[in-house]
N, C-alpha and C positions, 0 to 999 in steps of 0.2 A: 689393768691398773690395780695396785692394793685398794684391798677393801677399808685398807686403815685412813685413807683420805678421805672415805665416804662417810665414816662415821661420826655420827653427830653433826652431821653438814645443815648448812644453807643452803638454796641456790638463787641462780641469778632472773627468777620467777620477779623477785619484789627488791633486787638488788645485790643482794648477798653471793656470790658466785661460790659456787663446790664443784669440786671433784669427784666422779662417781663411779661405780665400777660398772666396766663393760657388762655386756648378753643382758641378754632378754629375760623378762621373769616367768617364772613359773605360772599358766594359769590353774587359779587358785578352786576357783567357780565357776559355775555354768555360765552361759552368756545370759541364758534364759531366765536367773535368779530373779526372785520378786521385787520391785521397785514401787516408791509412794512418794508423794507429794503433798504438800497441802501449799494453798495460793490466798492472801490477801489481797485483791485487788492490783495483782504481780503482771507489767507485760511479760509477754515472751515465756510464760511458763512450759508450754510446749519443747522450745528450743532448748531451758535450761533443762529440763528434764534429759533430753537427746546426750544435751553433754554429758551428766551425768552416768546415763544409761551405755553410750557407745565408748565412754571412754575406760570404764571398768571392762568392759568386753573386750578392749583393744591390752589393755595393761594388763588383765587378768588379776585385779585386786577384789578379793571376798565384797567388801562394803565400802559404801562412803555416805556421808551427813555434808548437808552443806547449804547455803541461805545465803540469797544475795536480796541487797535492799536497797529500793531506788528510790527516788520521789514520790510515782506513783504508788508503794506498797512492800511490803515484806514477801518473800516466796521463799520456802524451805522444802525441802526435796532429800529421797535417798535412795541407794540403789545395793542390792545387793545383800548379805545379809552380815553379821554381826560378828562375824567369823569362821575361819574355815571348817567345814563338816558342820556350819551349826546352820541353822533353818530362817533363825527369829530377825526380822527388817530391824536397823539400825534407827533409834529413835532421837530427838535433838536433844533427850537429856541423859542419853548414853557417857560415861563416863571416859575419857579417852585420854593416852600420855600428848600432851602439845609438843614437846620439842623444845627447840628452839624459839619462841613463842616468847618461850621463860625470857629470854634477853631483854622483852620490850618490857618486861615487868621487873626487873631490874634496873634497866636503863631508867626506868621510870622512879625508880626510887633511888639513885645515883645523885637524880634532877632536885628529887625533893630535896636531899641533902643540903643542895647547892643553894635552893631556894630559901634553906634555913639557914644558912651562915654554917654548915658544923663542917665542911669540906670544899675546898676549890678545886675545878676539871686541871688547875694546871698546876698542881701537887703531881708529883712521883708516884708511880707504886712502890718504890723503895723505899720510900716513907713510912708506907705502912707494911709491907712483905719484902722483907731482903731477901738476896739472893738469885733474884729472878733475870733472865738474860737483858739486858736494857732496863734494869728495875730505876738504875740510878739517873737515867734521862726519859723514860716515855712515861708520860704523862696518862693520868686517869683519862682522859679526852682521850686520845689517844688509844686507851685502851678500849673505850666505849666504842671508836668508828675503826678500829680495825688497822690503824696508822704505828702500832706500837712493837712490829720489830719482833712480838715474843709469840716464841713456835708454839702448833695446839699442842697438847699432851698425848692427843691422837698421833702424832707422828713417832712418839716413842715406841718401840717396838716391844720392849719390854712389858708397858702397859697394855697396850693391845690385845698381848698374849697372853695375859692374865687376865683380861674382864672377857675376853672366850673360851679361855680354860673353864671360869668359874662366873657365870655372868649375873649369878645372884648376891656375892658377894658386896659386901658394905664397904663402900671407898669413903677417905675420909678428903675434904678440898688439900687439905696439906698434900695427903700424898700425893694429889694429881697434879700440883705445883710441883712437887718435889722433881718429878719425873722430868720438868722440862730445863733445869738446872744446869744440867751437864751439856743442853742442847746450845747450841751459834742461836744469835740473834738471825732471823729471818733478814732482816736490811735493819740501816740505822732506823730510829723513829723518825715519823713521817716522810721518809724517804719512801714508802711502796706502801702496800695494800696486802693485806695478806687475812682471812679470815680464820681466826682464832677461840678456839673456845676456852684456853687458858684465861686470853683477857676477862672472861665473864664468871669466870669462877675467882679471878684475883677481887673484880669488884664486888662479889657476892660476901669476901672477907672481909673487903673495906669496909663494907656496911656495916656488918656482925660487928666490925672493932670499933665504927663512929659510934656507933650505937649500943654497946653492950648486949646485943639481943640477939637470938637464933633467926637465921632467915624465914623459919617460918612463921615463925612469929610477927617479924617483920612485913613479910606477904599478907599474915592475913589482919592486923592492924593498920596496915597503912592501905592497902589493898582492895585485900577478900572482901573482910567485914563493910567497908563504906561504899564498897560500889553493888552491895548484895551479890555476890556470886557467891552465894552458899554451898557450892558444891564446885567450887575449885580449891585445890590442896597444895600446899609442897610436903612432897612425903618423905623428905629425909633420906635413910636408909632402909628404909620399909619398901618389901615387893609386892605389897598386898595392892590393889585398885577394887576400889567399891565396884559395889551392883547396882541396877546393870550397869556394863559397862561391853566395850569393843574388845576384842579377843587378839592380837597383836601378831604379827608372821613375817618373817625373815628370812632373806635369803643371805647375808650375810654371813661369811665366811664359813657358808658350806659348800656341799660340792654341787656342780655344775646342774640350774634346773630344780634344786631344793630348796625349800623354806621350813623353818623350825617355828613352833608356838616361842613366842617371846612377850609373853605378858606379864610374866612375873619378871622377868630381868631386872634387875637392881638400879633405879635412875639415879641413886647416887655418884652414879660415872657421869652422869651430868650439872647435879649441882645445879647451881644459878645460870646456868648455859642452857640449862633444859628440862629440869625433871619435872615441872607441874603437873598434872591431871588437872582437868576441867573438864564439860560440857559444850557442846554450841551452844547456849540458850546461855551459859556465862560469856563466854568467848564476844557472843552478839552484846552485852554490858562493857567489857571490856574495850573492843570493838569503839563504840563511842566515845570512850574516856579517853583511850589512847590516840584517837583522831580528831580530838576538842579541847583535850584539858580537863574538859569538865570533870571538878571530884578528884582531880591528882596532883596537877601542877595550876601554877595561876597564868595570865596570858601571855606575859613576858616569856618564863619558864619556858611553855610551849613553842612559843615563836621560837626560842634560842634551840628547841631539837630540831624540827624544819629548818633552821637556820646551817644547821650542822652538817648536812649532805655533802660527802666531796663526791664531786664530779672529774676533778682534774688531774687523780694519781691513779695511773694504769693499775690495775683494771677496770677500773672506773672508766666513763665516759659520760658524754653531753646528754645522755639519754636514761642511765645505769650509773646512779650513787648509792651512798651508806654512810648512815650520820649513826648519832648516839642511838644506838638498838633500832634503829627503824631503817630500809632502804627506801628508794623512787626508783620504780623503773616506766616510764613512758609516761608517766602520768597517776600509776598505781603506786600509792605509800603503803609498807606495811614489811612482813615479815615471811618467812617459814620457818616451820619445823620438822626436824627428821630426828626420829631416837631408833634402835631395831624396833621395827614393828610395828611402827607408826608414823604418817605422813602427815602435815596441813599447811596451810596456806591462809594468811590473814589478809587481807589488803583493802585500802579506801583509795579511791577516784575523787580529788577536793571539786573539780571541773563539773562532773556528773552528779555528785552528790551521792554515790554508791558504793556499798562494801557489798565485799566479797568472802565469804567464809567457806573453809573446804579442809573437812578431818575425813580420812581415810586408815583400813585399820591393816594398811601393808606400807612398806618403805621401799619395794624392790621396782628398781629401774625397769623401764620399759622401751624401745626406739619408737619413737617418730623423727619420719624423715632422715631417715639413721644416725639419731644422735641420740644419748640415752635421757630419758628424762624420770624425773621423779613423778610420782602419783597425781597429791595433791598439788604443786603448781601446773600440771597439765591439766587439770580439770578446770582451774582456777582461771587460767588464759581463755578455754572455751567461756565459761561462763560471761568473764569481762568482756569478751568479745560479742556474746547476745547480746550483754545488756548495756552497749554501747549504741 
């Protein structure tokens, strides 16, 4: 399978379904790499640790950070080390690329919009970006849950082969609209389901033009600053990532069995689809806001993105939705993220009253049960399965 469908993916972990590339990944590290924990009053910290420990051994990923938190307690754990040939254990204030992640912090300010009166979900993107395939009937909604018809920019081949010719390079949102221009509408809107990171960089415009303001700016005023996650960024076009920080590996579109360092690669290929850096110690902030409201939207607001889940357009099912930036799968809301070189997995339990958090500092498929899976939603399944 091309690797160009893999890129920038979701998967169907927490709702979002991708396509990945075949074989197995490189292991990266020993089995035997040093592992730590620390437990507040956590059941089961034993078992989460195992997940932890046996499922890097199994996938061959250098490290992972990750904290699940129940009723009874907080437990944070990590396994492995901070990157490949490095030594030092991955700490919860390691800085790491999230992903797709980025979508639920857009989505999130999408909402606020709505909630101010300065845009409605059933406006056009052609409204505000001509030229887009379906620009003139799929709707912002639409764009947000993945119902709107317009292909990623990933599928362009062109694009592709330029941000691995040159993976440091500074993409600008336009150009990565540009690219899907020439492309067929995937299906009419709301006719099908199709997972697009176009949609989230067309919204990441609408914002910048509702607003007059650069997204990041927007991220950390509406964001960063009031829920204190002082140490999460949108970095623009900068491949710089603070210290410490996780070391990034890739097995993307190299040859068979290889991984490349990819920590500096340029997240401006993802834009408002993906490029944030944060912490788990933000992430766990975030974490509650995006699964309460509290500090971003009011209760209305919130209900209306819970509200938003389709369940009923293939690929979707009874079990496996995707509303505005957040999916449900089984009972778990939340998200992933995949950039090169970086894996995690967000998710709340409303039943249990537990989140689940899992950053991982590799993106390379692994089989279980011969099907290829990504890092962090495989660990993320173990853990929710302990702490069930």
């Amino acid at each position: 399978m091309n690797f160009a469908s893999r890129l920038l993916s979701a998967t169907a972990a927490v709702a979002a379904l991708s396509l990945v590339a075949s074989g197995c990944s490189q292991t990266e590290e020993p089995a035997s790499a040093p592992s730590t924990s620390q437990t507040i009053e956590a059941p089961e910290t034993e078992a989460f640790q195992s997940v932890l420990d046996d499922s890097r051994a199994a996938a061959g990923f250098p490290g992972v950070i990750a904290m699940v938190a129940t009723p009874a307690g907080t437990w944070t754990g990590t396994s492995g080390t901070v990157g490949t040939g490095r030594s030092e254990t991955p700490t919860s204030s390691d800085l790491t690329r999230i992903g797709s992640l980025t979508k639920t912090m857009t989505a999130t300010v999408l909402l606020q919009l709505v909630e101010e009166g300065k845009l409605s979900l059933d406006e056009t993107i052609g409204t505000y970006i001509p030229g887009v395939p379906n620009g003139d009937k799929a709707t912002l909604l639409q764009l947000a849950d993945m119902t709107s018809g317009i292909p990623s920019y990933t599928a362009s081949d062109t694009v592709v082969d330029k941000y691995f010719a040159d993976p440091e390079y500074a993409w600008s949102p336009q150009e990565l609209v540009d690219a899907v221009k020439p492309l067929p509408a995937d299906f009419a809107p709301g006719e099908g389901w199709a997972y697009s990171n176009t949609n989230y960089v067309l919204l990441g415009m609408v914002i910048e033009q509702v607003l007059d303001q650069p997204i990041d700016t927007v991220f950390e005023e509406r964001l960063f600053e009031p829920l204190g996650m002082s140490d999460t960024s949108f970095p623009g076009g900068s491949t710089e990532i603070g210290d410490p920080h996780l070391d990034g590996s890739t097995d993307q579109n190299q040859p068979p069995g290889q991984s490349v360092d990819s920590t500096n690669w340029n997240p401006s290929f993802a834009f408002t689809a993906g490029a944030v850096i944060s912490t788990l110690d933000d992430l766990t902030k975030w974490a509650h806001a995006l699964f309460t409201g509290e500090g971003i939207l009011d209760a209305a607001t919130q209900q209306l993105r819970r509200d938003s889940i389709i369940h009923d357009i293939p690929p979707m099912t009874a079990t496996v939705g995707y509303g505005i930036g957040i999916g449900d799968r089984n009972g778990w809301w939340g998200h992933d993220g995949d950039i090169p070189g970086y894996n995690s997995n967000l998710s709340h339990n409303y039943d249990l009253d537990t989140t689940v958090i899992v950053l991982t500092n590799s993106d390379n498929t692994f089989k279980v049960d011969g099907k290829d899976q990504f890092p962090a939603p495989a660990v993320a399944e173990g853990l929710q399965t302990a702490a069930s």
